[in-house]
C-alpha positions in Angstrom: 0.0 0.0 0.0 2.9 2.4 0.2 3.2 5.0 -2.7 5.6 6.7 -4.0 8.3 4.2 -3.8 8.6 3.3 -7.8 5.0 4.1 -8.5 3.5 7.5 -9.0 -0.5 8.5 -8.8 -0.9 5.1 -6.9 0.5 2.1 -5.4 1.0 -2.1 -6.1 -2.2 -2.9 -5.0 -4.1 -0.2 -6.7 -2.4 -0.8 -10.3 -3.6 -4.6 -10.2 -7.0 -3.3 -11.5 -5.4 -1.4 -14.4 -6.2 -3.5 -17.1 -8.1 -1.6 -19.1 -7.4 -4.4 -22.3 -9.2 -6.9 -20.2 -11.0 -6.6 -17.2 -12.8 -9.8 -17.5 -9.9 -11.6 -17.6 -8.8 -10.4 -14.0 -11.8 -11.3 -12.8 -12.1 -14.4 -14.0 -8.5 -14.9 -12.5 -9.6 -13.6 -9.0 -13.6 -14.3 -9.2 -16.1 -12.0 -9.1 -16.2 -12.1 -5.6 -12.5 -11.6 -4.2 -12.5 -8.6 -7.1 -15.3 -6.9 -5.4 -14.0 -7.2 -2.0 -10.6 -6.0 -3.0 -11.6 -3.2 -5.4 -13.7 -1.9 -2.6 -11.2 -2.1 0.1 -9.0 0.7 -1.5 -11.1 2.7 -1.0 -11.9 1.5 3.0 -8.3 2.1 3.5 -7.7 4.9 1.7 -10.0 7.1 3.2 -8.5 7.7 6.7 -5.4 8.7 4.6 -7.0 11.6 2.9 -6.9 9.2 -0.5 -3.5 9.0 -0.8 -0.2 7.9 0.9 -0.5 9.9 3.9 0.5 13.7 4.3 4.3 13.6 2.9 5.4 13.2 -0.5 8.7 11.9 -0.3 8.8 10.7 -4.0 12.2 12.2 -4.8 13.9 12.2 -1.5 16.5 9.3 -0.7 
């Protein structure tokens, strides 16, 4: 769930639904309901965090 370590606008677990070429096919790799539960927890766990990786944005610092 961290961002900005090698990912910009988002994180690991968010980028595993960007597959915008074939959507059914991740679901049918996770099933229906397991894509639902995950999809939806982003956004469960994103929330407190104001939606994104906290309130730092140490993408360039070492």
């Amino acid at each position: 769930m961290q961002v900005w370590r090698g990912f910009q606008e988002g994180n690991a677990y968010q980028y595993t639904f960007y597959v915008p070429h074939d959507p059914k096919g991740l679901i049918g790799k996770m099933g229906a309901e397991e894509f639902s539960a995950r999809l939806d927890s982003i956004f469960t766990w994103s929330e407190p965090k104001l939606f994104s990786g906290g309130t730092t944005i140490d993408a360039f610092m070492a």
